[in-house]
N, C-alpha and C positions, 0 to 999 in steps of 0.2 A: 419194915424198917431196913431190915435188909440189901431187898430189893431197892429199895429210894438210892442208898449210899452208891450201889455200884452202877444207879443210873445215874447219878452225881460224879461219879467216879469215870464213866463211860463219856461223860459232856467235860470233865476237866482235860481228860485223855487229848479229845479231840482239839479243843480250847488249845493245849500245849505245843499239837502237831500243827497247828495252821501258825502260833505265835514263835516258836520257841527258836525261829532263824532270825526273827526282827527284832521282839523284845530282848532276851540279851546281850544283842549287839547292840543297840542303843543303850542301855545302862550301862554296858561295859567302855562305851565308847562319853558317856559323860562323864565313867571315872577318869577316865584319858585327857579330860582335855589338860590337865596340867604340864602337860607332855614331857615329863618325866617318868624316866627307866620304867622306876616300880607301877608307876599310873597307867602304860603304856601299855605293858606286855600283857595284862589279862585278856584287853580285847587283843592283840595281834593273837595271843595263843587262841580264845573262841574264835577267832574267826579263820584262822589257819587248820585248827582241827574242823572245823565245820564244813570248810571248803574239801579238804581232802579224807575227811573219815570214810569216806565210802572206799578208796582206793585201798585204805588199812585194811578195813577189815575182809576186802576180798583177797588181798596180799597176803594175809598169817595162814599158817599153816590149820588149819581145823575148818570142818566142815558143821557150818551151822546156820540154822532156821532162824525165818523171822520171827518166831513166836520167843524163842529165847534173846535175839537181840533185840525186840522190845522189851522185854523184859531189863537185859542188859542198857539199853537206852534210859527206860525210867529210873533205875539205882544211880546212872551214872545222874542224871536231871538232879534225884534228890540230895548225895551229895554237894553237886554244886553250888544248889543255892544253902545249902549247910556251911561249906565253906566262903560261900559268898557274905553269908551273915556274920561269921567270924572274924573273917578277911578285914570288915570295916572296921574293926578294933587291932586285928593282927594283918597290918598289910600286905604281907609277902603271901599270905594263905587266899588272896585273889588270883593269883597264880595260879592255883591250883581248880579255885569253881567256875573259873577260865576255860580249863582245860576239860572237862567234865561235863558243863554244859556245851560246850564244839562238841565233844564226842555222842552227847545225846541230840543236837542240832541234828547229825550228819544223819544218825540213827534211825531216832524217833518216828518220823514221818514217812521214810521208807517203807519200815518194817511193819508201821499199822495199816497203811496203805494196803501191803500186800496181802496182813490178815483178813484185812476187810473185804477187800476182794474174792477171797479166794476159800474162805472160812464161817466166817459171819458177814456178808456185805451187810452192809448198811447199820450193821448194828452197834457202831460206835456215835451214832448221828440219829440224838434223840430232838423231835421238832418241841416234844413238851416242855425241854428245858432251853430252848432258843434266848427268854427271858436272862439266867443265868449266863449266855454266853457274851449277850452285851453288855449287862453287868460287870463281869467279870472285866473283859476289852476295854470299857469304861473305866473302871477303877485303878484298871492298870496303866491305863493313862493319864490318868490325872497324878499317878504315883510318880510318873516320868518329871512332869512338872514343878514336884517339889524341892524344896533345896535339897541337896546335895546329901547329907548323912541320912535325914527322913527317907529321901527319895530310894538311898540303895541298902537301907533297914526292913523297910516297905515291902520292896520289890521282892528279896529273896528270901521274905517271912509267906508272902503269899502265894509264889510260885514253890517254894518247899510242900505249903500246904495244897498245892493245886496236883503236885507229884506224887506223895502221899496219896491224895483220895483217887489217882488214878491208877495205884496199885490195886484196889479193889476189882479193877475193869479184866483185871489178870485172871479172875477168880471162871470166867466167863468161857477164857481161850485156851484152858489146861491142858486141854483134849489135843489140840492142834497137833494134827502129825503131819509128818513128809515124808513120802518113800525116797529111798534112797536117790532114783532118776531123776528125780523132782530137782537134789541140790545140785552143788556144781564143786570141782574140783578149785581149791586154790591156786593162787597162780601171782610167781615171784617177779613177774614183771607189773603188776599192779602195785607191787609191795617197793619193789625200783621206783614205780611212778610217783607214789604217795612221798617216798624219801626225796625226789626230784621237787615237786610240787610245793611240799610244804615248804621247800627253803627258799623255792621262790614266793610262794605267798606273802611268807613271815617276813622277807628283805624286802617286798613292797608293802605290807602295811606299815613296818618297823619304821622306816624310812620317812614315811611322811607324817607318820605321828611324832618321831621325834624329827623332825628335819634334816635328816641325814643324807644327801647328794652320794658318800661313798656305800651307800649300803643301796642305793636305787640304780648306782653302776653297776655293781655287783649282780643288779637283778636285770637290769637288760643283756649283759655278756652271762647271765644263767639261761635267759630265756630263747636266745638264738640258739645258744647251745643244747636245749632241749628239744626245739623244734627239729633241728636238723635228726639229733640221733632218732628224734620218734618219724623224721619220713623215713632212715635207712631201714628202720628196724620194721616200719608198715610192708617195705617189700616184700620182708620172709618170714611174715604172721599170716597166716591163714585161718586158723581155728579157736580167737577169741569169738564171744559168744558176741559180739557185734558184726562180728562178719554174717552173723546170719539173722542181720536185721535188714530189713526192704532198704535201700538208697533214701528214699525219698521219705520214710518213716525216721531214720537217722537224722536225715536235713532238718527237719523239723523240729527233733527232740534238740538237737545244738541249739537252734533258735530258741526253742523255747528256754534254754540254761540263758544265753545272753540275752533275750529279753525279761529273764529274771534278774540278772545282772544289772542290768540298764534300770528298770524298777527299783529293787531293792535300795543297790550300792549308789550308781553314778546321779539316778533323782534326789537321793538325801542328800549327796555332795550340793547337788547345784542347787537345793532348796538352801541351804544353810549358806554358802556361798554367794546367792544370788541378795535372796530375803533376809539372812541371817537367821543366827541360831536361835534367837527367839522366836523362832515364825515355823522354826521344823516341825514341830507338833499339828500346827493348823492346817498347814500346806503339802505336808509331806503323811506323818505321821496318821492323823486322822483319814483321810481319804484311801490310804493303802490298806488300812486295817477294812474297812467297812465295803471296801471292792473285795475284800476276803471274805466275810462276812455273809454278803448279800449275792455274790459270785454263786451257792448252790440252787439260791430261787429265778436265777435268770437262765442254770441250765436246766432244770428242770421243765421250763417254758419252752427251752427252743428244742429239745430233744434232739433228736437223729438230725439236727443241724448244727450240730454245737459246734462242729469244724467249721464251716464257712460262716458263722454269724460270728464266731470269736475274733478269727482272721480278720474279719472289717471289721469290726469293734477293738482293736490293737490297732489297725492302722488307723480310724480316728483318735485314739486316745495319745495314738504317736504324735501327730500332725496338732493336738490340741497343746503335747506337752512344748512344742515348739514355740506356741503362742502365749508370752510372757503372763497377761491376764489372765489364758486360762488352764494356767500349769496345774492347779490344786484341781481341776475339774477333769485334766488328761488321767493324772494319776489315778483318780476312780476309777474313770475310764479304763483305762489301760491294764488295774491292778483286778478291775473286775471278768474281764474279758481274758484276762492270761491267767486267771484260776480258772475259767469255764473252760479254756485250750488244755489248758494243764490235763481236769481231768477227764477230758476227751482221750488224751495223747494216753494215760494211766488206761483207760478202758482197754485201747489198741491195744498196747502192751500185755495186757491181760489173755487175750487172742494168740497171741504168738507161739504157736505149739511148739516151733524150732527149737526155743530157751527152755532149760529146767522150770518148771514150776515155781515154783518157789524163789528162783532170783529174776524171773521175767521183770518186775518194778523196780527189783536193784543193779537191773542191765539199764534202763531207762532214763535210772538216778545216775551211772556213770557217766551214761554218754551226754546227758544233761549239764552234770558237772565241768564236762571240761569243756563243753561249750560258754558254761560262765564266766568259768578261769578264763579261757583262749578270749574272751570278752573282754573282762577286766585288765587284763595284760595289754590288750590293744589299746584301750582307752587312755591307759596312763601313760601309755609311753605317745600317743597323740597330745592327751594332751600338758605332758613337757616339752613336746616341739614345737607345740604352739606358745609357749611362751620364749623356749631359748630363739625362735622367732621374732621375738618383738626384743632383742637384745637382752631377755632377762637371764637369771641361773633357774635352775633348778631347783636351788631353794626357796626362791620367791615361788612358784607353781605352788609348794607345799605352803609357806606361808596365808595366802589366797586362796587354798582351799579348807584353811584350819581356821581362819579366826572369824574371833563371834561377832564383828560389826562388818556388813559390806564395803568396800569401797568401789567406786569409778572402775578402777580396773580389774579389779572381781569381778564384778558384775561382765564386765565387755570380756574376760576368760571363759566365762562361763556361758554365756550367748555364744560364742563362739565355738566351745566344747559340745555346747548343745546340738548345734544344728550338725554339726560332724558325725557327732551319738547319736541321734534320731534317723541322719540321713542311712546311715550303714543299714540300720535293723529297717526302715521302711524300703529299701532296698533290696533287701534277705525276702521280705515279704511279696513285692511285686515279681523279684525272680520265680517263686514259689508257683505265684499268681500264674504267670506266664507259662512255667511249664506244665502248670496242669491245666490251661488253657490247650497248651498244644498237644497235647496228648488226649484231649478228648476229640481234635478236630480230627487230629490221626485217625482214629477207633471208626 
């Protein structure tokens, strides 16, 4: 009996690390749509702490393992959906399972990732319980679907209990030790960046969910002004632990953060935008979940090729999401093939003697991360020029990308945003192409 719970426990664990950046960004984001204050700020806070937690917690001052930030990850999971439950009776206490679940978003996946690797591989990934994990993905979507109070009663009664039975999986990784070489020194310029970041983040989701033009100025005059101080300050860094990642192992991980970006964030925009928000679940929603899903049996197939069959399977799933009919077929695509890159790129990583032990996948997750951000940032401020282009503000761009019936010219923003967002990252790919084209002709 036991033994059943903490492989029940072991499959929610895993279940939570592959959903726990989408699912409550989307519940958080269908409490929002009212788009007021109190409705707003839970998803901008999840999704502002999610984006930047990694920066936090390499920034504070103490030296600590993945085995205790997962840990730290699941407590914080299971308050959130405690206060998410509450919340829907005491609105301002959303705020807080907001905040809670971002810090277990940013965490969670990280730090099991790293135990997994480097402790128990594989031993969070049970094939016996594969049944429960679409079950599970299933139920939770169909939870999406329902009205509005069911929907976020539902959601945070079963991820509570999904949190819960995956404390059992803790019973497993006790032991987990780290010598001292293994960790890494904290460092008050990640703790600078995370305070940078999250205010840029916060002022562009804040902004477009409430339609705010002065709080999306604010975030363009932050964002030039961050870029600059981070080229002065790259001239006289030498000895972050990214400096002693290969060039072209870097390249790669940045892409991979903005073609998580691009997946994630900018495909739900244009699904809902395009299709509208009844159609997010069919077009967006289900295909991304089930390229996660299905993503560990098609690496398993391609083995010691995972790199080059991913790389063309992104760039067809690029070129398909281009293709208006077969946008819900890119997305599989795409969402299947940049989880099999993903955990190629997590392998590498794993390799890198240069890095601490121990935060080699939360070097990976950084420089991942502000490839998403540096994503995201480019995207929106393209595409508000493509509309103060066509004579419009800045608040119609938000308008057009929040509401829940298409129109004429949504749709023609969004084609348009499109091909911009796809053309960059299929771009990023072919450079890629190219250079290790030329360096093998070198050799």
């Amino acid at each position: 009996m036991k033994r059943n719970i903490q492989s029940i426990g072991n499959t929610m664990l895993s279940i939570i690390s592959s959903t726990v950046v989408v699912l409550p960004f989307m519940i958080f984001l269908k409490w929002g749509s009212s788009h007021t204050v109190v409705a707003v700020l839970p998803f901008v806070i999840f999704y502002t702490f999610r984006t930047t937690g990694i920066f936090f917690i390499r920034g504070i001052r103490t030296k600590i393992n993945s085995y205790i930030l997962l840990k730290l990850a699941i407590y914080c999971g299971l308050l959130g959906s405690l206060f998410g439950l509450v919340g829907v009776s005491f609105l301002k206490l959303e705020l807080v399972s907001g905040l809670f679940l971002g810090l277990s978003a940013a965490w969670l996946p990280m730090a099991n990732n790293t135990i997994n690797y480097y402790k128990f591989e594989n031993h969070l990934t049970d094939s016996k319980n594969m049944g429960i994990t679409v079950l599970s993905l299933t139920f939770l979507g169909i939870v999406l679907l329902l009205p509005n109070n069911y929907s976020f009663v539902l959601f945070f009664v079963i991820y509570g209990l999904m949190y819960s039975l995956a404390l059992s999986s803790l019973i497993n990784i006790k032991n987990y030790e780290v010598q001292v070489h293994d960790l890494e020194d904290y460092s008050y310029r990640y703790l600078i960046l995370f305070l940078f970041l999250f205010a840029l983040v916060f002022l562009l989701r804040s902004s477009r969910l409430l339609l705010s033009t002065l709080q999306f100025d604010y975030f363009v005059y932050g964002t030039f002004l961050l870029v600059l101080c981070m080229l002065i300050l790259s001239m006289f860094s030498y000895h972050r632990p990214q400096r002693r990642v290969p060039s072209d192992l870097s390249y790669l991980t940045i892409l991979n953060g903005a073609l998580g970006n691009y997946l994630f964030l900018f495909s739900s925009l244009y699904a809902a935008g395009y299709y509208g928000h009844n159609q997010l679940f069919a077009r967006f929603y289900l295909p991304y979940v089930l390229g996660i899903v299905i993503a560990p049996i098609i690496g398993g197939l391609v083995g010691k090729r995972s790199k080059k069959i991913s790389l063309i399977g992104m760039t067809v799933g690029l070129i398909l999401v281009l293709i208006t009919p077969f946008f819900a077929s890119g997305v599989l695509i795409l969402s299947t093939f940049k989880s099999v890159f993903n955990g190629w790129l997590t392998e590498i990583y794993r390799h890198q003697d240069e890095l601490p032990k121990d935060k080699r996948i939360w070097v990976k997750y950084t420089i991942q991360s502000m490839g998403s951000i540096a994503h995201q940032f480019v995207l929106m401020i393209i595409g508000s020029l493509l509309v103060m282009g066509n004579q419009s503000s800045v608040k119609t761009f938000f308008v057009m990308t929040s509401q829940k019936i298409p129109t004429v010219e949504s749709r023609t923003l969004m084609t348009n945003w499109n091909g911009i967002a796809t053309g960059i990252l299929l771009i990023g790919l072919i450079v890629y192409g190219l250079g290790s084209a030329i360096k093998i002709n070198v050799k």
